[in-house]
N, CA and C atoms as a LAMMPS dump frame, in Angstrom:
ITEM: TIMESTEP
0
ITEM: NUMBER OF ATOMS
279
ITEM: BOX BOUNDS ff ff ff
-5.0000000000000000e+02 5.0000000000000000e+02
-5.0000000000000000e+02 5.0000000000000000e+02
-5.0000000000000000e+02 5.0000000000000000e+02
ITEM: ATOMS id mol type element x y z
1 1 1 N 231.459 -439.657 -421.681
2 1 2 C 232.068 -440.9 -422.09
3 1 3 C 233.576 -440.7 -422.17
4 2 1 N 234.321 -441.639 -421.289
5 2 2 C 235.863 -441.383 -421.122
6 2 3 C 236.956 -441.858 -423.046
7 3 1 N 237.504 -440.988 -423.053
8 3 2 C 238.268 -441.745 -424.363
9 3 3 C 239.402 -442.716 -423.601
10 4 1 N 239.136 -443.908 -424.834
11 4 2 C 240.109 -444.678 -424.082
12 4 3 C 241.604 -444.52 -424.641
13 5 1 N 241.887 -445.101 -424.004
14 5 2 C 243.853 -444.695 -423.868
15 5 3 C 244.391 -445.44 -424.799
16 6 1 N 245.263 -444.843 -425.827
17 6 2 C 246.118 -445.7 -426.806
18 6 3 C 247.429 -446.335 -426.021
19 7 1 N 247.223 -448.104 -426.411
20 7 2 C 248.022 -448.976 -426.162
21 7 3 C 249.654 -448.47 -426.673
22 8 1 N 250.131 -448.343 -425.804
23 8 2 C 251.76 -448.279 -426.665
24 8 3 C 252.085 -449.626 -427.021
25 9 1 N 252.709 -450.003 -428.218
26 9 2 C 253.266 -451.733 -428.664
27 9 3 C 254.87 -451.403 -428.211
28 10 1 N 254.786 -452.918 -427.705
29 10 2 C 256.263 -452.902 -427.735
30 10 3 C 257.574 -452.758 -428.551
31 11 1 N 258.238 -451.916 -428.69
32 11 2 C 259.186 -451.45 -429.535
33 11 3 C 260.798 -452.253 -429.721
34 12 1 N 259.864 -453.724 -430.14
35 12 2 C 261.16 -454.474 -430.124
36 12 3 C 262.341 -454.217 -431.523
37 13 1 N 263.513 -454.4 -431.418
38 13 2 C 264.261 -454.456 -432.489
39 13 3 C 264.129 -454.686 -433.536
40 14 1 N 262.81 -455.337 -434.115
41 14 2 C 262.465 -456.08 -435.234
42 14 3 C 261.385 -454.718 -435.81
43 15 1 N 260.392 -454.66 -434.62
44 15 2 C 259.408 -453.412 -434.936
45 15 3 C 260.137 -452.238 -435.004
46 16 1 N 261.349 -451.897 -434.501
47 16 2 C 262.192 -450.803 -435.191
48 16 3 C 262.508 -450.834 -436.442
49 17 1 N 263.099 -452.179 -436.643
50 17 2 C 263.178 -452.351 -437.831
51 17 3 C 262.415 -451.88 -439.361
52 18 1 N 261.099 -452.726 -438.473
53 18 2 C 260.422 -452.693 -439.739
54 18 3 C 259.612 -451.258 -439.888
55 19 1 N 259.452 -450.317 -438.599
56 19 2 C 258.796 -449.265 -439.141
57 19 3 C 259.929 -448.643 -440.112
58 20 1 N 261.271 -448.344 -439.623
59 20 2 C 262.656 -448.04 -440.253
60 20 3 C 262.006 -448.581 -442.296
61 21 1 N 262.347 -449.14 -442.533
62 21 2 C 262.106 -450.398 -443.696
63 21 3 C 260.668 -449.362 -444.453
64 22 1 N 259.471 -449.963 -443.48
65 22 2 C 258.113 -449.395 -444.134
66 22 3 C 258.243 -447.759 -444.492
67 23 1 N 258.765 -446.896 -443.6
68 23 2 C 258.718 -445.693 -443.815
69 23 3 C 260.015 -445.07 -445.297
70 24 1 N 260.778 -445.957 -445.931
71 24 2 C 261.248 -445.578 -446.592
72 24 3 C 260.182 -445.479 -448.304
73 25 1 N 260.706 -445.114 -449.26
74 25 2 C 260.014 -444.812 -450.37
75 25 3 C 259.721 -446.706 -451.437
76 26 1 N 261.304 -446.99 -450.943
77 26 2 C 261.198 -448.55 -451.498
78 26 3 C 261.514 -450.202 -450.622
79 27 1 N 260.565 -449.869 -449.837
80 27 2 C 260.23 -450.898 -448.637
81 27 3 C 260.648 -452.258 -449.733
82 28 1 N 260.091 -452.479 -450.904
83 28 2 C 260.597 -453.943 -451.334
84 28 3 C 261.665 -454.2 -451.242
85 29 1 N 262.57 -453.253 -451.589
86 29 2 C 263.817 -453.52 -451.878
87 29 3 C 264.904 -454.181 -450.775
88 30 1 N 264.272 -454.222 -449.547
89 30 2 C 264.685 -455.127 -448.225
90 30 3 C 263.859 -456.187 -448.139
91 31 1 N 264.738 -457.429 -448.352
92 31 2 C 264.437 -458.27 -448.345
93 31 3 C 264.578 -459.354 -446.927
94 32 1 N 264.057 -460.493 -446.912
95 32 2 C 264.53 -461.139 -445.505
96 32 3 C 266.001 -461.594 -445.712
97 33 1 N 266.35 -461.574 -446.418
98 33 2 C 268.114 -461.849 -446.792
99 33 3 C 268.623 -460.92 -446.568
100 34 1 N 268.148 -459.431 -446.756
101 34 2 C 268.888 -458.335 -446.495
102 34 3 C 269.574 -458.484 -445.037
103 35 1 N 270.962 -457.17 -444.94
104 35 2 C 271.8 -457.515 -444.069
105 35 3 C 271.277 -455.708 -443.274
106 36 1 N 270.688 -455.674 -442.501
107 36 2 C 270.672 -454.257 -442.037
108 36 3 C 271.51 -453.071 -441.832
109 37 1 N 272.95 -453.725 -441.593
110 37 2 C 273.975 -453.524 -441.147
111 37 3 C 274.87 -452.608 -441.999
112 38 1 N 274.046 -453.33 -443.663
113 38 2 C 274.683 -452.954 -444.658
114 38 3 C 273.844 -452.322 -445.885
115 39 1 N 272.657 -452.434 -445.7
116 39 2 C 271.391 -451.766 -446.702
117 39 3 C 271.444 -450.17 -445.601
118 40 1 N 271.586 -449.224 -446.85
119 40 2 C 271.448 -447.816 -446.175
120 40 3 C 269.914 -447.396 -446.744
121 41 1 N 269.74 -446.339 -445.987
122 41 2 C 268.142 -445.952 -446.726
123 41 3 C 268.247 -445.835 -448.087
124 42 1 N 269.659 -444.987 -448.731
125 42 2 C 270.076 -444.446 -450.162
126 42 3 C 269.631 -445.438 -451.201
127 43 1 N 269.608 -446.959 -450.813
128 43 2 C 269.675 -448.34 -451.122
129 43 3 C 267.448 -448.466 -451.113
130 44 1 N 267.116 -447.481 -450.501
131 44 2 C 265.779 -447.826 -450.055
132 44 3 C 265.022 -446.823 -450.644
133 45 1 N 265.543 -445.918 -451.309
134 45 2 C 265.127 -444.752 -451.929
135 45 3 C 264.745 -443.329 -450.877
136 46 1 N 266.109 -443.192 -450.166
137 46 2 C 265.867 -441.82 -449.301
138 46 3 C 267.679 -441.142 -449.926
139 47 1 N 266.964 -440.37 -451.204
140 47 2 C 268.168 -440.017 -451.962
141 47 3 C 268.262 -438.58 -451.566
142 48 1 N 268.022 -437.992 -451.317
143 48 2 C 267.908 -436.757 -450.763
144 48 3 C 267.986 -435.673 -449.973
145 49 1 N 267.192 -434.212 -449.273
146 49 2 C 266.278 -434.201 -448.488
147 49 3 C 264.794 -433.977 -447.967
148 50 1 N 264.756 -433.907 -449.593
149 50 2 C 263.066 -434.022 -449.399
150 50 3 C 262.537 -435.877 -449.043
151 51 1 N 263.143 -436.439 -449.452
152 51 2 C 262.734 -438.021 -448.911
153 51 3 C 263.575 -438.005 -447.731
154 52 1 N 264.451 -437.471 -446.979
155 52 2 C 264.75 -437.842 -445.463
156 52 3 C 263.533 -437.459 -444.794
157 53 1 N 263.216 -436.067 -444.942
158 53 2 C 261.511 -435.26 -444.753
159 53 3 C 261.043 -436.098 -444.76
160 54 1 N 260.343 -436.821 -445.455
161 54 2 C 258.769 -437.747 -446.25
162 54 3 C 259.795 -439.005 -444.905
163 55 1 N 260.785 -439.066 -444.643
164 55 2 C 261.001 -440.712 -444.054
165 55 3 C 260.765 -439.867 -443.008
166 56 1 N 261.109 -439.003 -442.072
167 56 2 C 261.203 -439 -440.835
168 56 3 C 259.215 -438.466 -440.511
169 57 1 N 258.845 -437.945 -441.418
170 57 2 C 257.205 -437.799 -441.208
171 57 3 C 256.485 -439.594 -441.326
172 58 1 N 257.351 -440.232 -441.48
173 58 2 C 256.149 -441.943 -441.976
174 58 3 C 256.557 -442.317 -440.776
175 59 1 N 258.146 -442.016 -440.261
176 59 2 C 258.362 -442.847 -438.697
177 59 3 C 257.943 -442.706 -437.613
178 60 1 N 257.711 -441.076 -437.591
179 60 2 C 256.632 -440.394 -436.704
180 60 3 C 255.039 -441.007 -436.588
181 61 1 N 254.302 -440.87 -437.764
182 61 2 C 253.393 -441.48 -438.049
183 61 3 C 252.572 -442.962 -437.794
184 62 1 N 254.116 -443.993 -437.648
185 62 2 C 253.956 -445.263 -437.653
186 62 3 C 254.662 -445.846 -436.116
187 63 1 N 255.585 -444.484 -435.387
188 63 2 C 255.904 -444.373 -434.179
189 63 3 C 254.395 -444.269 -432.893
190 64 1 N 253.576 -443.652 -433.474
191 64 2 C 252.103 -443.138 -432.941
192 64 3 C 252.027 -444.336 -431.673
193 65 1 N 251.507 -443.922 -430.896
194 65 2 C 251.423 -442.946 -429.459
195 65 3 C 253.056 -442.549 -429.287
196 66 1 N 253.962 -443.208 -429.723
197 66 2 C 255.06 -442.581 -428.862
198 66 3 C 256.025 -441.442 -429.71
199 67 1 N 256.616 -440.814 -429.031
200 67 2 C 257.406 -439.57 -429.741
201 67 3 C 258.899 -439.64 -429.702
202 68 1 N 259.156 -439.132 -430.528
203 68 2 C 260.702 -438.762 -431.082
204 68 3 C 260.705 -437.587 -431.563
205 69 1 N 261.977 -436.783 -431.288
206 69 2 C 262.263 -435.761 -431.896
207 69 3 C 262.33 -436.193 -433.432
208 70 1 N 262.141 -434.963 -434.515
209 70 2 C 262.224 -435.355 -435.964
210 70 3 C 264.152 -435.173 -435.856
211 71 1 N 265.059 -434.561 -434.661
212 71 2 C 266.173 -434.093 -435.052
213 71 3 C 267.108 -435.838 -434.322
214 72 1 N 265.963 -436.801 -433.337
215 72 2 C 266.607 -437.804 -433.28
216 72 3 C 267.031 -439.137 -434.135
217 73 1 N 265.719 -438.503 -435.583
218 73 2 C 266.076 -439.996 -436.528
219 73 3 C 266.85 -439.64 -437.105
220 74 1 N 267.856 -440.696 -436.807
221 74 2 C 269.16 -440.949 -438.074
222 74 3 C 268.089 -441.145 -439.639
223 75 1 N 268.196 -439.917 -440.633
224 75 2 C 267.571 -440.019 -441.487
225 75 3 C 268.387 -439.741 -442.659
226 76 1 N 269.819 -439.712 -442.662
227 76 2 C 270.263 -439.041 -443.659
228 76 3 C 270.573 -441.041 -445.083
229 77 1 N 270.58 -440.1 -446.31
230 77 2 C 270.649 -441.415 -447.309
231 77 3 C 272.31 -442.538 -446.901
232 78 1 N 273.091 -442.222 -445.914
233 78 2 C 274.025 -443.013 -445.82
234 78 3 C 273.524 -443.706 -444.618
235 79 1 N 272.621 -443.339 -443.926
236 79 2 C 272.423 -444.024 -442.697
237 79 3 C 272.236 -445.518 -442.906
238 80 1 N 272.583 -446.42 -442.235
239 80 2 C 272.164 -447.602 -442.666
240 80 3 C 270.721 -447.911 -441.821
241 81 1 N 270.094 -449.34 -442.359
242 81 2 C 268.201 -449.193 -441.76
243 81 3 C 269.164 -449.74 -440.266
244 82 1 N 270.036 -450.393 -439.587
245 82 2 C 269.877 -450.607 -438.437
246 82 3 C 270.637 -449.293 -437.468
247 83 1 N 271.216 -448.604 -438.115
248 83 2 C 271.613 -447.551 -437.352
249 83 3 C 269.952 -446.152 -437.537
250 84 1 N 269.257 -446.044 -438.387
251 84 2 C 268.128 -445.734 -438.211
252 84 3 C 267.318 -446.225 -437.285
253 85 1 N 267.512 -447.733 -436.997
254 85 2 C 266.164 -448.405 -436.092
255 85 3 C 266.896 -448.08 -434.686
256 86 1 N 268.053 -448.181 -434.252
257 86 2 C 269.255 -447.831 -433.342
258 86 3 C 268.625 -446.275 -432.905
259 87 1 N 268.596 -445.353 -433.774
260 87 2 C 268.042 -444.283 -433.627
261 87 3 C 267.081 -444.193 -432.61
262 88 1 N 266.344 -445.11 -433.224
263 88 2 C 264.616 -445.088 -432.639
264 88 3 C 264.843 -445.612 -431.383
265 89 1 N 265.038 -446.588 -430.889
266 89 2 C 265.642 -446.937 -430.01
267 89 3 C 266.194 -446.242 -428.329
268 90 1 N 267.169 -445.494 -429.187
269 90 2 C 267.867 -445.01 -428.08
270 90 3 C 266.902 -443.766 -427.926
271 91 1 N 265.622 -442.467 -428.569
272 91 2 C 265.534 -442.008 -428.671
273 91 3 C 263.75 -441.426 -428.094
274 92 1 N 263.224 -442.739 -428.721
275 92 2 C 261.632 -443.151 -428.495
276 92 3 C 261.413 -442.398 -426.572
277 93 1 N 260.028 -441.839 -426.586
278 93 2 C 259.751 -441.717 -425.434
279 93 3 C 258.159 -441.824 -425.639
């Protein structure tokens, strides 16, 4: 019996976004008012580097079928979420 093949989803700007967003420690705290541009993870609860760790293992995770280096996510607490999703982006294979 053949295994079947995982669908890759399309990795639009928004789904960068939001894995960016979900994989942090305080996903509420981005709101639909939020400005991406200007909410950093630090703002999202990635104070650290044991939570850059724990973020770049959830993006991986929620990246699934596709890969990124762990050394391509912009993960550090000043990063902002759209220069993180930017990350993903330019980086995803």
């Amino acid at each position: 019996m053949a295994l079947a093949k995982q669908v890759k989803q399309p990795l639009t700007p928004q789904v960068l976004q939001d894995i960016v967003v979900k994989s942090t420690p305080d996903p509420r705290r981005f709101t639909a008012s939020s400005d991406p541009a200007a909410v950093t993870l630090f703002d999202l609860g990635v104070v650290g580097s044991r939570e850059s760790a724990l973020f770049v293992v959830a993006v991986k995770q929620k990246l699934n079928p596709w890969q990124i280096a762990d050394s391509d996510i912009a993960s550090s607490p000043a990063t902002t979420v759209q220069k993180a999703a930017d990350s993903l982006a330019e980086n995803v294979q």
